[in-house]
N, C-alpha and C positions, 0 to 999 in steps of 0.2 A: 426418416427423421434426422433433423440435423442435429449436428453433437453440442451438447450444452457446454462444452466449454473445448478448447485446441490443445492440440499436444503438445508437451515442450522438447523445448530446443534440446540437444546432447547435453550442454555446460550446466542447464538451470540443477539448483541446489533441489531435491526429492529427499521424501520420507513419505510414510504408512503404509497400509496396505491395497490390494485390492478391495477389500471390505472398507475400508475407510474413505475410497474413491466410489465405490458404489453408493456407498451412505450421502455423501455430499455432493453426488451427482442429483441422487433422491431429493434430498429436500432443493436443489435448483428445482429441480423439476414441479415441485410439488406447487413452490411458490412463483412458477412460472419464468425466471430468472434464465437469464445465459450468457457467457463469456466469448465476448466478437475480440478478434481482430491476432497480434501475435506477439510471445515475447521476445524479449533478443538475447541471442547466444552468446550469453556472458560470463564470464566467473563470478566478477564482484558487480553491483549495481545499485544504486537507491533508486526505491520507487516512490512517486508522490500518487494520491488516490485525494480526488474531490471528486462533487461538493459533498463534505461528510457533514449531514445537517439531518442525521438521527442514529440513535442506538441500534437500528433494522441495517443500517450499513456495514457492524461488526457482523450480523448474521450471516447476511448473503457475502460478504467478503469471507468468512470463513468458512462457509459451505463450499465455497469456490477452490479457496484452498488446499481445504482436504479433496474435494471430488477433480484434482488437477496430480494430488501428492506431491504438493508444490511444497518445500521449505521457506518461510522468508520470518524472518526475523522482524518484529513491528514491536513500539513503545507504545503503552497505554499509559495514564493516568495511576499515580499508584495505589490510589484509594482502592482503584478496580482487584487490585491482587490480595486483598481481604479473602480470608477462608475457603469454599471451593471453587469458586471460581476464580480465586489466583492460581491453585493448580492446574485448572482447565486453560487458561489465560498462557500459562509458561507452557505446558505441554503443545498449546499452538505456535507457540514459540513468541511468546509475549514476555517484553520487557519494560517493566517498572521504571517510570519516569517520577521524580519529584520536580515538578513544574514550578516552585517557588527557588528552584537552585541551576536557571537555564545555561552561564556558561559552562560549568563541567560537562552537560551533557554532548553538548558539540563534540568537544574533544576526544570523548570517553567515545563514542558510537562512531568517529571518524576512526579512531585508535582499533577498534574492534572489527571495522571492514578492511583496514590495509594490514591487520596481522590472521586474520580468515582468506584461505584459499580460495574456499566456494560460498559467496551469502550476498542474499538480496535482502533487503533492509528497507524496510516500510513505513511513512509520515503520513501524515494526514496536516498539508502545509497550513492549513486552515488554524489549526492547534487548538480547534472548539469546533462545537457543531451549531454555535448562533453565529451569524451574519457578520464577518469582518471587512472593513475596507482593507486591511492590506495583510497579506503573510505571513506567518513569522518564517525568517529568513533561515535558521535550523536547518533545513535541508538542505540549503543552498552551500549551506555552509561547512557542513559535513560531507558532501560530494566530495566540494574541490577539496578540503583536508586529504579526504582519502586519494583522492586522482580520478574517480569514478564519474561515470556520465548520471543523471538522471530519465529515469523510464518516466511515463505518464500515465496515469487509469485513472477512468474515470466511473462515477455511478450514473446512470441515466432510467433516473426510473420510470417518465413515461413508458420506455420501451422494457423497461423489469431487464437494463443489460448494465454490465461492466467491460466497458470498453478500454481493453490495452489498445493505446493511442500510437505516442512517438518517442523512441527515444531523442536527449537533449542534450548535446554536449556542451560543457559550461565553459564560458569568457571569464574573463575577469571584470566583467561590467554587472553586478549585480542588478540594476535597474531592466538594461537591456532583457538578459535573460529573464527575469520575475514578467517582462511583457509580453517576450515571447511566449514562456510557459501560460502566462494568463489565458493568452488568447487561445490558445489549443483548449482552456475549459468552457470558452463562452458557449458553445453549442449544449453543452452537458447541464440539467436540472438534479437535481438531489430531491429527497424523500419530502424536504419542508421548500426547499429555496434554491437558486441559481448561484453560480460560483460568484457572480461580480455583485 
């Protein structure tokens, strides 16, 4: 049987337990899901994850997660952090975005990956789960603050996978890079839609 999800690198940031890696290997498995490809041996890292075009992609991203004992740090929506599932939400190490106050956040989550030793740091560059023509730049833009390269995953649910792609190191050419990165998603479909 192949392994539903790859082992990490020495650097990558870890938490939970073996019960908590067996649980989220469990529900991969259940829902058929599994984790191709590798991550990269880093300290500090922002990852981008498309096409996020349903609620079923916090699932299987988080099952992966935990069934990896992977740490990373991801911003949600701060409505999401209401009652208990804001504690469940922080405990996977979810952080509370107010999305009507977008420059501070740049700043603040740039600020928070160059003063952290070990953390990978999770967007969803889409910044919704309906159909954009263009990305919000946030990511882009919080890398290069920090100094940090950008990693790639993608969801691909005909095949029920999450694919760690490429890492990206960033220019100063905004355009350039947002092509480059596009085009590493055009093979990848999501749960409702395509990344372009």
């Amino acid at each position: 049987m192949r392994p539903v999800v790859p082992a990490l690198p020495p650097k990558a940031p870890r938490v939970g337990s073996a019960l908590g890696r067996w649980f989220g290997r469990s529900i991969l498995r259940l829902g058929g899901w599994r984790v191709t490809g590798e991550w990269p041996d880093l300290d500090r890292v922002v990852i981008i994850v498309a096409p996020h075009s349903s609620g079923w992609d916090a699932v299987w991203g988080l099952a992966a997660k935990l069934a990896m004992g992977l740490d990373i740090a991801f911003m949600a929506k701060a409505e999401l952090f209401k009652g208990p599932l804001g504690w469940l939400l922080r405990w996977f190490g979810g952080i509370p975005v107010d999305r009507s106050a977008p420059g501070g956040i740049v700043d603040q989550s740039a600020a928070r990956i160059r003063e952290t030793a070990n953390i990978w740091f999770l967007l969803a560059p889409e910044g919704t789960r309906r159909r954009v023509e263009r990305w919000k730049p946030g990511f882009w833009k919080i890398a290069r603050q920090a100094g940090v390269p950008v990693f790639c995953a993608a969801f691909h649910y005909p095949e029920k996978t999450i694919v760690l792609d490429q890492l990206v190191e960033l220019t100063d050419d905004f355009e350039a890079d947002m092509a480059r990165i596009r085009a590493l998603y055009r093979p990848h479909v999501g749960r409702n839609r395509d990344t372009l």
